[in-house]
C-alpha positions as a LaTeX table, in Angstrom:
\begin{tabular}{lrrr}
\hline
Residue & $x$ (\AA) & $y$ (\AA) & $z$ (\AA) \\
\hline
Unk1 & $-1.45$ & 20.45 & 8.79 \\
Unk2 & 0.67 & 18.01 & 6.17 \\
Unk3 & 0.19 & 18.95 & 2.59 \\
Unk4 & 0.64 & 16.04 & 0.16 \\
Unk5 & $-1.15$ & 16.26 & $-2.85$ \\
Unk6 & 0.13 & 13.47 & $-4.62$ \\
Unk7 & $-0.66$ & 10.74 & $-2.18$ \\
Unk8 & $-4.34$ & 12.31 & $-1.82$ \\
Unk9 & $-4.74$ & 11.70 & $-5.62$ \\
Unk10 & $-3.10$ & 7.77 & $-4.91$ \\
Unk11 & $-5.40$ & 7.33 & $-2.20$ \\
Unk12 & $-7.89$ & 8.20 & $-4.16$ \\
Unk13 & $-7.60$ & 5.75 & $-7.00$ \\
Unk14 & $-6.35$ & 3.03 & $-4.67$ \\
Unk15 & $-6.86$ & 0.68 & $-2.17$ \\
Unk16 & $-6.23$ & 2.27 & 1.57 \\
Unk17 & $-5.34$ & 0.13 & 4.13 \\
Unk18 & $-6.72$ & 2.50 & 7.06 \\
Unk19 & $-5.72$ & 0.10 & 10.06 \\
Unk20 & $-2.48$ & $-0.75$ & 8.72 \\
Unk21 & 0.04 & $-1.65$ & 12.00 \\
Unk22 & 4.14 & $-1.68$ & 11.84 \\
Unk23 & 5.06 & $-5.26$ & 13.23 \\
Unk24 & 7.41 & $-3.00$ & 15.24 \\
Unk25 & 7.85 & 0.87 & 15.22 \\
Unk26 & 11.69 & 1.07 & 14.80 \\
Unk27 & 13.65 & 1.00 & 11.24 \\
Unk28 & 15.47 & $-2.72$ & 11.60 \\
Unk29 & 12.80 & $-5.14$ & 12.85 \\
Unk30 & 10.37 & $-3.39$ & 10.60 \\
Unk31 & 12.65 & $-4.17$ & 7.63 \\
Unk32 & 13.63 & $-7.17$ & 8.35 \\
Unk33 & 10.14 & $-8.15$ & 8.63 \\
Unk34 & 8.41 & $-6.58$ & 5.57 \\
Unk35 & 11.69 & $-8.52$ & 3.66 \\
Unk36 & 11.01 & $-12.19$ & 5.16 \\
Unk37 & 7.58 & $-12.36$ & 6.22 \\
Unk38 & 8.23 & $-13.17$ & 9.26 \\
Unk39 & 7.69 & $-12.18$ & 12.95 \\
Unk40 & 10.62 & $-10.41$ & 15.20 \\
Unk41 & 10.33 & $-13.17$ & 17.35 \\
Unk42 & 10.93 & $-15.63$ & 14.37 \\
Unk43 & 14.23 & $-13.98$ & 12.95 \\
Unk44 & 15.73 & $-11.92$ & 16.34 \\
Unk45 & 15.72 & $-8.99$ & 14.58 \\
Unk46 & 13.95 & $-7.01$ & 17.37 \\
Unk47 & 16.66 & $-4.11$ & 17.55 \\
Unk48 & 18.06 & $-1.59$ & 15.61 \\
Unk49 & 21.35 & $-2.28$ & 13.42 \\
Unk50 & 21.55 & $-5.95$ & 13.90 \\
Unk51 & 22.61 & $-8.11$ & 11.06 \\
Unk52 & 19.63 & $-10.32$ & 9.00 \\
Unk53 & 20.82 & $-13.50$ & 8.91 \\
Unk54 & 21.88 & $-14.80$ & 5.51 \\
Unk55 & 19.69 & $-18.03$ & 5.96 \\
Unk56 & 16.54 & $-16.05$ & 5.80 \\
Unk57 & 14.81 & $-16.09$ & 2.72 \\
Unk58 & 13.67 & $-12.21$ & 1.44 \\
Unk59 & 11.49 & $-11.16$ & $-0.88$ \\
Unk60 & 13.98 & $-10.02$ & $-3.86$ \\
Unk61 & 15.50 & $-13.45$ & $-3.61$ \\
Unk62 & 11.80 & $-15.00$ & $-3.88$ \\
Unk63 & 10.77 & $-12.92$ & $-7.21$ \\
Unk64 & 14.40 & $-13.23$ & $-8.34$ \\
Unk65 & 13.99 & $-17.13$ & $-8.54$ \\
Unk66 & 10.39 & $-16.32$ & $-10.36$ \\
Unk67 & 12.28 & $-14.72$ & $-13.18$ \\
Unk68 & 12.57 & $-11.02$ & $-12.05$ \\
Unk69 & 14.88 & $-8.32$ & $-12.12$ \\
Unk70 & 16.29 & $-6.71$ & $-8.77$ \\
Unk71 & 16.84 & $-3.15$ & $-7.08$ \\
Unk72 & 17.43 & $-1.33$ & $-4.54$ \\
Unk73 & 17.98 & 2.36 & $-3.84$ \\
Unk74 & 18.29 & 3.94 & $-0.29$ \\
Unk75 & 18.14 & 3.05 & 3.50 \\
Unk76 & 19.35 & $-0.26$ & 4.01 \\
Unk77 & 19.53 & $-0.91$ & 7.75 \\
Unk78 & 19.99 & $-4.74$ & 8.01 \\
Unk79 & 23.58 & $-5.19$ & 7.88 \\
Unk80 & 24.54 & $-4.89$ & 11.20 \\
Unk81 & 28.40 & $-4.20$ & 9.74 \\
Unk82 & 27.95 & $-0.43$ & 11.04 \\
Unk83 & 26.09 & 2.29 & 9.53 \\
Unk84 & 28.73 & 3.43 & 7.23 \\
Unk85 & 30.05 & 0.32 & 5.93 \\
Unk86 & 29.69 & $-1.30$ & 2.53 \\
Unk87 & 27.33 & $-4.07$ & 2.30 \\
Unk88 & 28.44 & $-6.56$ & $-0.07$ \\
Unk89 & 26.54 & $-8.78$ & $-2.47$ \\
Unk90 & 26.14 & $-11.65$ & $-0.48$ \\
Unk91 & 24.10 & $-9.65$ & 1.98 \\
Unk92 & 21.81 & $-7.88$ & 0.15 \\
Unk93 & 19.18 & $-10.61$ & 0.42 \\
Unk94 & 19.27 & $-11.07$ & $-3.47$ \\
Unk95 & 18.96 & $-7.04$ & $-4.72$ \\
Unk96 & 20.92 & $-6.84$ & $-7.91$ \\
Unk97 & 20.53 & $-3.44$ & $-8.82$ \\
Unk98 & 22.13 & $-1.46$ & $-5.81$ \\
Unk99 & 22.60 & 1.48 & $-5.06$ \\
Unk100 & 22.24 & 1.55 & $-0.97$ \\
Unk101 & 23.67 & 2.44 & 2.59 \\
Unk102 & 23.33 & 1.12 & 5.81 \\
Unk103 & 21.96 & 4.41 & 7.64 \\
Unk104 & 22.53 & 7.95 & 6.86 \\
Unk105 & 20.31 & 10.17 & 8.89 \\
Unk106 & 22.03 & 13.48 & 6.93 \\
Unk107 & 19.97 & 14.28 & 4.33 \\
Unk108 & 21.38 & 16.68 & 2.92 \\
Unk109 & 24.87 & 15.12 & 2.51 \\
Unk110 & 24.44 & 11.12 & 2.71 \\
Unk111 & 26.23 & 8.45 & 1.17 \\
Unk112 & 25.45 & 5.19 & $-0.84$ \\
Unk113 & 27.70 & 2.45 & $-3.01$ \\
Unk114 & 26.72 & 1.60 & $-6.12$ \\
Unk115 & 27.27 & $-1.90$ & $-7.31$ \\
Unk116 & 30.97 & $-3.86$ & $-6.86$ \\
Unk117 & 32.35 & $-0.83$ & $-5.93$ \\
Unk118 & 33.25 & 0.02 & $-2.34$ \\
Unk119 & 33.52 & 3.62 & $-2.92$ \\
Unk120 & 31.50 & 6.07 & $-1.17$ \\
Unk121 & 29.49 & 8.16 & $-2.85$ \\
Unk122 & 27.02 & 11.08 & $-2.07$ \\
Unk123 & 23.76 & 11.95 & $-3.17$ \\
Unk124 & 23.45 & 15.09 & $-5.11$ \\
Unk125 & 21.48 & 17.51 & $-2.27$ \\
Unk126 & 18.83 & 16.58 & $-0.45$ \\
Unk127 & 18.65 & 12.35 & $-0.98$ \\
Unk128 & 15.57 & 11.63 & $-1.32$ \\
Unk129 & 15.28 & 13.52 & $-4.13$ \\
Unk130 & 18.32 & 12.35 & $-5.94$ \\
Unk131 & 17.26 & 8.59 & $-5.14$ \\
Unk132 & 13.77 & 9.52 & $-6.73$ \\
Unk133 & 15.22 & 10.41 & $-10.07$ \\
Unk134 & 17.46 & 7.28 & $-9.89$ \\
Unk135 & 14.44 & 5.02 & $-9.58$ \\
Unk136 & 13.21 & 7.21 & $-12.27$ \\
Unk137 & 16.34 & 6.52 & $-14.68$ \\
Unk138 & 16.07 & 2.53 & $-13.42$ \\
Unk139 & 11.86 & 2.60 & $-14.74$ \\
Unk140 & 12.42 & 4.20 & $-17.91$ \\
Unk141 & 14.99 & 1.56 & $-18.69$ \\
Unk142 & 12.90 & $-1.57$ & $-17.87$ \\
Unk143 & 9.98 & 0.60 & $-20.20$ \\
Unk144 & 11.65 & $-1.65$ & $-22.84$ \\
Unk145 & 12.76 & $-4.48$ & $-21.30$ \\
Unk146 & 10.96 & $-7.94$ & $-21.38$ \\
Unk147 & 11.12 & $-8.66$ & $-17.99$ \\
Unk148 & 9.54 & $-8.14$ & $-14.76$ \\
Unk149 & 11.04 & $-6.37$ & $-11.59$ \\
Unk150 & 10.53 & $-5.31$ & $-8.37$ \\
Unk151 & 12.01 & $-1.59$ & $-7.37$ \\
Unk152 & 12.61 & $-0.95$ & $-3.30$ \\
Unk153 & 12.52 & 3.12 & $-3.18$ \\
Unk154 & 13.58 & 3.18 & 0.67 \\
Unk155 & 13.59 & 6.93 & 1.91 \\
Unk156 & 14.98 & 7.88 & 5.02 \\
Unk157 & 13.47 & 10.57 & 5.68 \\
Unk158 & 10.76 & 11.87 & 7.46 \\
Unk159 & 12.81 & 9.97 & 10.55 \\
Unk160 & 14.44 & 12.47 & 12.94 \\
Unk161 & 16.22 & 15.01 & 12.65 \\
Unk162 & 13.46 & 16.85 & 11.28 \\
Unk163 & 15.88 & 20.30 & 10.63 \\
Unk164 & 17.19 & 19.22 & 7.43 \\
Unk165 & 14.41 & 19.38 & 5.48 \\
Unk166 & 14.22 & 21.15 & 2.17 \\
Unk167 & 13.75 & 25.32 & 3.24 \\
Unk168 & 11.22 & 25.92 & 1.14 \\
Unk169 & 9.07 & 23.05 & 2.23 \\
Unk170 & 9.79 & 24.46 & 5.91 \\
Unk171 & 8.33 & 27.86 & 4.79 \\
Unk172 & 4.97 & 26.18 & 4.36 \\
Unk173 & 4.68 & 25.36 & 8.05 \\
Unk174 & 5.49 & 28.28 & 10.41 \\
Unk175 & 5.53 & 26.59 & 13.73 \\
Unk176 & 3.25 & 29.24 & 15.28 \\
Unk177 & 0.14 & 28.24 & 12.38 \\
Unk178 & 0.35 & 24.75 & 13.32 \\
Unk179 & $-2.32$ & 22.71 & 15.12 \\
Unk180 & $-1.50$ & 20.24 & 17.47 \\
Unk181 & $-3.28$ & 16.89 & 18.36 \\
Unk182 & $-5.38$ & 17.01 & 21.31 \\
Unk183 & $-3.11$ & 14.44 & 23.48 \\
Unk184 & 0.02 & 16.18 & 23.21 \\
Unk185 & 1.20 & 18.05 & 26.09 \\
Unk186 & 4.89 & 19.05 & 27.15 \\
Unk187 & 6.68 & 21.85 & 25.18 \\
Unk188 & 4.33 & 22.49 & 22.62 \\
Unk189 & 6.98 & 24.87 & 21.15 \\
Unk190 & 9.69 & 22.08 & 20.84 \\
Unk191 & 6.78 & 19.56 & 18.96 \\
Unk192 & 6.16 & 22.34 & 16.57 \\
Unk193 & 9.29 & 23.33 & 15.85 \\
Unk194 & 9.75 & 19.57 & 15.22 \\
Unk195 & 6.65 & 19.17 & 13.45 \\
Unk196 & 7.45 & 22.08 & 11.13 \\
Unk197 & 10.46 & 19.73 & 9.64 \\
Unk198 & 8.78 & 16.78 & 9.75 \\
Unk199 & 5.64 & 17.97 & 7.45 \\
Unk200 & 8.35 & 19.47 & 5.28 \\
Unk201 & 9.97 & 15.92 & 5.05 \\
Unk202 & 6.32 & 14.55 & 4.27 \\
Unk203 & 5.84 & 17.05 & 1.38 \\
Unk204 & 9.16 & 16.36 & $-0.42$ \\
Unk205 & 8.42 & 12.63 & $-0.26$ \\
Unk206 & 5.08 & 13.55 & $-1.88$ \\
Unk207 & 6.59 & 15.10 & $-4.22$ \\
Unk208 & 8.72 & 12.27 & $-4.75$ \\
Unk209 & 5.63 & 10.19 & $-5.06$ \\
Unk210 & 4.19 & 12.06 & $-7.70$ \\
Unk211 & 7.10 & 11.98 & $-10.09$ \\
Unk212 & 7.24 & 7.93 & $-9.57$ \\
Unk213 & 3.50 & 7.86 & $-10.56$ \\
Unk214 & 4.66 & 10.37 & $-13.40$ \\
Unk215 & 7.36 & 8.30 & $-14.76$ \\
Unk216 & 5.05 & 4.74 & $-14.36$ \\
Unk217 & 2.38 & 6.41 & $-16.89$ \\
Unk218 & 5.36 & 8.08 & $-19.26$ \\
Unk219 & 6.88 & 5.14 & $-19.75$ \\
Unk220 & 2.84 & 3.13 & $-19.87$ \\
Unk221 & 4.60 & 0.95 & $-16.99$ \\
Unk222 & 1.34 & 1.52 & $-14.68$ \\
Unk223 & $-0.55$ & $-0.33$ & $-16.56$ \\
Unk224 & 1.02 & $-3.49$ & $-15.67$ \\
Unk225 & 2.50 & $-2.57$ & $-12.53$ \\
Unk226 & 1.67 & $-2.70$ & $-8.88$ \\
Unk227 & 2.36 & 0.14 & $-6.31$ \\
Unk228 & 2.99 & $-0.03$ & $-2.76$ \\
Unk229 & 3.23 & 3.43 & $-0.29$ \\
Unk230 & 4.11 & 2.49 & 3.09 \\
Unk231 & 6.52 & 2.73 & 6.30 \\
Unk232 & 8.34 & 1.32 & 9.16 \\
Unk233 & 6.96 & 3.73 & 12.02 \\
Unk234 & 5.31 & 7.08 & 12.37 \\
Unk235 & 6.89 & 9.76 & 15.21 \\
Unk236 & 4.75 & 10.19 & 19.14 \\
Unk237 & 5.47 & 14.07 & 18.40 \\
Unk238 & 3.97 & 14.73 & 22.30 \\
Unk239 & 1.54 & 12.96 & 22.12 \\
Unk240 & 0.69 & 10.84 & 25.49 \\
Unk241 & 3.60 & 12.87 & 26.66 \\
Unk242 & 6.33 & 11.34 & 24.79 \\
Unk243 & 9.30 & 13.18 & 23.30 \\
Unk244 & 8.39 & 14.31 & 19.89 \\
Unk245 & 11.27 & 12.10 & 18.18 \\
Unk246 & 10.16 & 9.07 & 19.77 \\
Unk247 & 8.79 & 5.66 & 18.48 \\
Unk248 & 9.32 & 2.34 & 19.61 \\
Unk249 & 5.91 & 2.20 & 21.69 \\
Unk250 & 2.53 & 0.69 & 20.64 \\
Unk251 & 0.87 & 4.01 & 20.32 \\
Unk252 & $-0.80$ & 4.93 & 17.04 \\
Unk253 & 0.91 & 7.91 & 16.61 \\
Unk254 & 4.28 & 5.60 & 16.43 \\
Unk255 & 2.63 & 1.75 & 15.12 \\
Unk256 & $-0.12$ & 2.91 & 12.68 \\
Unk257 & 1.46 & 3.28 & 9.53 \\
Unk258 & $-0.03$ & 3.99 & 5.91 \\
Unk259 & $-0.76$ & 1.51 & 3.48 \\
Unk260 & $-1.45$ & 2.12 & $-0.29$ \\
Unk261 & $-1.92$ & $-0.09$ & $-2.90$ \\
Unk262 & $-2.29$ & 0.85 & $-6.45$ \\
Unk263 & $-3.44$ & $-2.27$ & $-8.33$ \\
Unk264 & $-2.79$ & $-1.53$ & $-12.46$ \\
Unk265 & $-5.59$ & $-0.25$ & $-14.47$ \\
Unk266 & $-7.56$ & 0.95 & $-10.89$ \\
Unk267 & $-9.23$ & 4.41 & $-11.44$ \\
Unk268 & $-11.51$ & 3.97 & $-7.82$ \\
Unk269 & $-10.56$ & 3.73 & $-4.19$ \\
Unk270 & $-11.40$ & 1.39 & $-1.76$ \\
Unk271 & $-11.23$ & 1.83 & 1.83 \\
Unk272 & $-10.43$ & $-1.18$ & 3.75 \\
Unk273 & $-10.73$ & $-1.53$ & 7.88 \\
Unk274 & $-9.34$ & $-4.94$ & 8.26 \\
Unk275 & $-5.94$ & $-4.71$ & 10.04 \\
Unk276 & $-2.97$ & $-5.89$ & 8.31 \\
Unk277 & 0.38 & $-5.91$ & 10.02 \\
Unk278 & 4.17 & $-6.05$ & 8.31 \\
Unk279 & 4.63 & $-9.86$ & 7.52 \\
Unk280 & 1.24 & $-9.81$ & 5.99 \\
Unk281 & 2.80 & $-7.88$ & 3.29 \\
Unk282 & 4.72 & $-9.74$ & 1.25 \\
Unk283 & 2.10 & $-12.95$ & 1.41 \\
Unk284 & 0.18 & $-10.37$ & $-0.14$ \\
Unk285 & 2.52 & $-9.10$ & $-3.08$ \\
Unk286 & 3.43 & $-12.46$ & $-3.83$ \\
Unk287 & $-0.60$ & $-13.20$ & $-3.98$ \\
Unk288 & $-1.37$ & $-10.57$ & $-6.74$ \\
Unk289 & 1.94 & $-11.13$ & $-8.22$ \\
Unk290 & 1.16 & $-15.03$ & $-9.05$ \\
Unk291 & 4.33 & $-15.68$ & $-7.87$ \\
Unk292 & 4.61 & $-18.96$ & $-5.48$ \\
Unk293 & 4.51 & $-18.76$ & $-2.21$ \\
Unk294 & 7.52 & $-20.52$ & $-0.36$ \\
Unk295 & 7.07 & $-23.35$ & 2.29 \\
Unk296 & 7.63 & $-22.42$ & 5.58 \\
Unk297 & 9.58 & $-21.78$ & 7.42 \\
Unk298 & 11.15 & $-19.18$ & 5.03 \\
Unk299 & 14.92 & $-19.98$ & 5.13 \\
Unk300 & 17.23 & $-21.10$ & 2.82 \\
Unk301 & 18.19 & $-24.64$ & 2.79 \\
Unk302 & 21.27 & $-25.15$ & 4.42 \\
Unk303 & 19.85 & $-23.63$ & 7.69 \\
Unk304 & 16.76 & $-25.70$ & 7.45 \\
Unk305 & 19.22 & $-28.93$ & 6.87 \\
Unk306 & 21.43 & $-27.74$ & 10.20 \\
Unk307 & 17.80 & $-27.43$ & 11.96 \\
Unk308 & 16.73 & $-31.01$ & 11.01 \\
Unk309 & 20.36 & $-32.16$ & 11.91 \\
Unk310 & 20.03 & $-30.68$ & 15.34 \\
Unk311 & 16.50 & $-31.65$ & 15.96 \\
Unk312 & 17.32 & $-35.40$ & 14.76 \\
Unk313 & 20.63 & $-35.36$ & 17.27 \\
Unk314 & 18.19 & $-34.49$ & 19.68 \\
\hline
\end{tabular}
């Protein structure tokens, strides 16, 4: 049913990770994991809106101390300091350039802070759109800068609610046209009304997509840089008889998550079966990146010196 043009012309030209598996299917553990490496079980983030603990070593601290530049734009969801607060720099797990929120599930109308500044701000219409051309602004300006970075464009959309996508994107999906999978039973008119949104949300971040890739060739950053298209969880929309805004189980429809990877100068795809899983992700960056790996476990040192204490005491 889902139109997306723009990642059909990435997948094409990239590698595709076709068995790729979210560590955990809800927004914070996924995070939290993709950021450190590391396992639920290994940090205790294993539920929405906890806090990462400071001690854990991320992967914008890790290129930071490698010599690169920092940002962040969007969906946050790590603070644990409640979903409207502002995050300060000590807890942005070493992302300089910010311009970030906790959680905002209103498109439409949701907030960020930029920098120092504890002010709330809004996104201009529908976010994800707005935090595209931001990213935009933020590549054009390292075009000429002698310096690596790493960008984190973290959308939060196409997570429920599914009504606030853009209208005309909803106009390409009348409910009634749209095909369900074969394993989804219940109200088939509630998952299509649900679905109708949600493919509109999947379109506008395509679109989104394409005027990254846009800007990387503009500005001849592409040919030097890497490109990741993932996410945290997909949506059971019926299927198996779960509600359509579900996720949190070890379905496909809610675990199996994309995973592109556009390597710089790569003109053919490859198609690759092996699974890979969240905390196999940023092994991997740091892998094509050159950049060193840290010994584990991945914490800071003063937590690793209170372990040793403790385990010496012992």
């Amino acid at each position: 049913n889902v139109k997306t043009p723009h990642l059909d012309r990435l997948a094409a030209s990239c590698v595709n990770v076709r068995n790729a598996v979210s560590v955990c299917p809800v927004c914070t553990p996924y995070r939290a994991s993709l950021l450190t490496g590391r396992f639920p079980t290994s940090t205790g983030m294993f539920l929405n809106d906890l806090h990462l603990p400071d001690e854990e070593l991320c992967l914008a601290e890790i290129f930071k101390s490698a010599g690169y530049d920092t940002a962040y734009i969007g969906k946050w969801h790590l603070d644990g300091h409640g979903r409207s607060a502002f995050i300060p720099r000590e807890r942005r797990q070493g992302w300089d350039y910010w311009k970030g929120a906790e959680c905002d599930h209103n498109y439409q109308n949701s907030h960020y802070y930029e920098g120092e500044t504890k002010k709330k701000k809004r996104w201009e219409g529908y976010d994800a759109y707005a935090q595209t051309r931001d990213a935009q602004s933020y590549l054009r300006a390292r075009a000429s800068a002698d310096k690596p970075f790493v960008l984190m464009d973290s959308y939060g959309s196409p997570n429920y609610p599914h009504n606030s996508a853009p209208e005309d994107l909803k106009n390409l999906y009348p409910p009634e046209s749209l095909k369900l999978a074969p394993n989804v039973s219940g109200d088939a008119d509630k998952v299509r009304q649900e679905l109708q949104g949600y493919y509109a949300h999947c379109t506008a971040l395509d679109r989104c997509v394409g005027d990254l890739l846009a800007t990387l060739d503009e500005t001849a950053l592409s040919k030097n840089t890497l490109f990741v298209f993932t996410s945290d969880h997909g949506e059971m929309m019926g299927s198996h008889g779960v509600r359509p805004c579900a996720k949190q189980v070890a379905w496909d429809e809610a675990a199996r998550v994309p995973f592109l990877l556009r390597l710089p100068g790569a003109s053919a795809a490859r198609t690759v079966a092996t699974p890979l899983t969240t905390p196999d992700i940023l092994p991997t960056l740091l892998g094509l990146t050159g950049v060193p790996k840290p010994a584990a476990p991945s914490m800071k040192a003063p937590k690793l010196k209170a372990i040793s204490s403790a385990w010496m005491r012992r």
